[in-house]
C-alpha positions in Angstrom: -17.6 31.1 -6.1 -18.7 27.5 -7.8 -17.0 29.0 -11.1 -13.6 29.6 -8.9 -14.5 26.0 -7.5 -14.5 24.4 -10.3 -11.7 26.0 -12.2 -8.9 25.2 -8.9 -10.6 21.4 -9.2 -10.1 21.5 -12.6 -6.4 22.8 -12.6 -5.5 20.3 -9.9 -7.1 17.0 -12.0 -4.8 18.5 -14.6 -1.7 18.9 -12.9 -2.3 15.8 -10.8 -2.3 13.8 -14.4 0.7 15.9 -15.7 2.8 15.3 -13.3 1.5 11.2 -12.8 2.3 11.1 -16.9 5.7 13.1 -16.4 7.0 10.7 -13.7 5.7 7.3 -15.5 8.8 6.8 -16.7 10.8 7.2 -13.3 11.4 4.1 -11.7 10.4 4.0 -7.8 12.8 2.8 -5.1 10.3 0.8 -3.0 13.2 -0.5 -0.6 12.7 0.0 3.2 13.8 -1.1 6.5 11.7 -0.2 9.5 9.4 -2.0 12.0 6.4 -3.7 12.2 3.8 -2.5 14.8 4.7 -4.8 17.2 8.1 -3.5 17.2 10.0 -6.1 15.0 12.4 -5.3 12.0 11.1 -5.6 8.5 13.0 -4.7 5.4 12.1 -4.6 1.6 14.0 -7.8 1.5 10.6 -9.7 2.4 9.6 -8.9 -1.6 12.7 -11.6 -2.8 10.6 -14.0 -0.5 7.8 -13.8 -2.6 6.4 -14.2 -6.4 4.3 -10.7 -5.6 4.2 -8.5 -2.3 1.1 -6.2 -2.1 1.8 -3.3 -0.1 -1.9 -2.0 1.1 -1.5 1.6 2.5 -4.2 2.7 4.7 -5.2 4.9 7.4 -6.9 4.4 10.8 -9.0 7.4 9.8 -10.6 5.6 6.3 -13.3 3.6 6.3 -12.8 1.9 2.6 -9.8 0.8 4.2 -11.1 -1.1 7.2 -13.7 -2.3 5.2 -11.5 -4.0 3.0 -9.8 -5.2 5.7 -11.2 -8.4 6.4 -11.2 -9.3 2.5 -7.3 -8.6 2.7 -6.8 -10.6 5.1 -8.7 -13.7 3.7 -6.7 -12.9 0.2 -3.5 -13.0 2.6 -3.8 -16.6 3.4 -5.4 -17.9 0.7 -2.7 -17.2 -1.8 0.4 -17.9 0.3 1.2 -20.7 -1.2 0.8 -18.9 -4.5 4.3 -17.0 -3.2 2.1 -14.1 -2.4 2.5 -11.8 0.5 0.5 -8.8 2.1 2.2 -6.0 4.0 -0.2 -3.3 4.9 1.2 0.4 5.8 -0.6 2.4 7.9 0.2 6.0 6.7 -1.7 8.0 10.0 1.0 5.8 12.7 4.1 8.1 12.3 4.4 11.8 11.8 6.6 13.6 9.1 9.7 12.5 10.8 8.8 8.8 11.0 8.3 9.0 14.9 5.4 7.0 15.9 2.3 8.4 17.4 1.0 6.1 20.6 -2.7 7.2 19.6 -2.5 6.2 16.7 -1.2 2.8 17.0 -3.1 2.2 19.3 -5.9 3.1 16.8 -4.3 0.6 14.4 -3.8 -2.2 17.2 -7.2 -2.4 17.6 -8.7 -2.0 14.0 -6.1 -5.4 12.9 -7.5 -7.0 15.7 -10.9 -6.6 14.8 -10.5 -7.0 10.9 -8.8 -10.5 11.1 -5.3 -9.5 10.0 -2.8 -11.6 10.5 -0.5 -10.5 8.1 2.4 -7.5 8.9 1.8 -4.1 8.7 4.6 -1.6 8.8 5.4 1.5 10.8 6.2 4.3 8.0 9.2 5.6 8.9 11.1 9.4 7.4 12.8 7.3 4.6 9.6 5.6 3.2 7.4 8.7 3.8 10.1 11.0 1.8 10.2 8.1 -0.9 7.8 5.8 -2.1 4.7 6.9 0.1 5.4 10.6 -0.3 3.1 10.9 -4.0 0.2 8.8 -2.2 -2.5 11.0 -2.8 -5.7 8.6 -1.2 -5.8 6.0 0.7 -6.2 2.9 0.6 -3.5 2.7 -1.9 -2.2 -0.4 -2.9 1.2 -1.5 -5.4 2.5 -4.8 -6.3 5.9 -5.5 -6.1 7.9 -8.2 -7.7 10.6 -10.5 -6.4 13.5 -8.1 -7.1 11.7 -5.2 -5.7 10.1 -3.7 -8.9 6.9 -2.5 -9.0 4.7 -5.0 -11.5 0.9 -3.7 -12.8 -0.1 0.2 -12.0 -1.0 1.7 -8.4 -4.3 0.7 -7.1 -6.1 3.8 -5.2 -9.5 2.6 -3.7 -10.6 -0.2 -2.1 -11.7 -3.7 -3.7 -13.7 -6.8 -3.0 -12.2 -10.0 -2.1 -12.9 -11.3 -5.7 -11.8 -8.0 -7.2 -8.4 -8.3 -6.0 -7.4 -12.0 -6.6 -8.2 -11.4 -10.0 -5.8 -8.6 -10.1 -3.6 -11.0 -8.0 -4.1 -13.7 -10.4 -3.5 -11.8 -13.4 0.4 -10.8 -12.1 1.2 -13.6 -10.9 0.5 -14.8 -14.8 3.0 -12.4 -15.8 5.3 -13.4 -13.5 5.2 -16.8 -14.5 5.8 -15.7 -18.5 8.5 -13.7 -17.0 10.4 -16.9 -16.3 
């Protein structure tokens, strides 16, 4: 049984990283239009606001998410005037058909309130779940996104300290600035 164990973990690592190397070269349509969780419109077009958009995807259901929370949402303010914005997604809100689940927004209503964040976070509707959130394979998971929607540095599963991430931040937004 541990032999059989180990072989299926081994075979998924293996095709997990096959098929993550195969699609590096594929770009990823991160463009969206769908509502916040307090019901108002939001639309990929918030990334040509910005410098860098970090799109955090968590779920009500992860503690490394919630966690992190609080740190996300002191990174959130203090780099806004750095043209830096924070959308979280929470991936449990909305089943396979982008309907959303009461429960589970209510679940979400209350972990933002008690986390500190102030800053958007989207209900995932069919067209991002069958798109850009449909190879998320742990959350949270977090991408950085560039001005004209492209995704800038590599996908970030796991969460991160306060300090941890502004140096990531810090470290695209050089980029960005050589880019111009």
């Amino acid at each position: 049984m541990k032999k059989s164990l180990t072989l299926f973990l081994l075979l998924t690592s293996f095709t997990l990283l096959f098929a993550q190397a195969k699609n590096k070269n594929l770009k990823i349509n991160y463009d969206f239009i769908s509502v916040d969780l307090n019901g108002n419109e939001i639309s990929s077009e918030i990334y040509s606001r910005n410098t860098i958009t970090m799109i955090n995807i968590w779920g009500t259901f992860c503690g490394p998410c919630i966690r992190e929370m609080p740190d996300l949402a002191k990174l959130s303010e203090a780099n806004k005037d750095k043209g830096v914005e924070i959308i979280g997604i929470p991936i449990d809100v909305s089943d396979a058909t982008g309907r959303l689940l009461p429960r589970a927004k209510k679940s979400a209503d209350s972990i933002i309130a008690q986390t500190g964040v102030t800053y958007k976070n989207v209900v995932p509707n069919h067209q991002m779940l069958s798109g850009f959130l449909r190879d998320v394979i742990a959350v949270p998971t977090s991408i950085f996104i560039d001005k004209n929607g492209n995704q800038i540095g590599e996908i970030y599963m796991g969460s991160r300290s306060q300090k941890d991430w502004q140096l990531i931040i810090d470290k695209l937004l050089k980029s960005q600035s050589q880019l111009n």
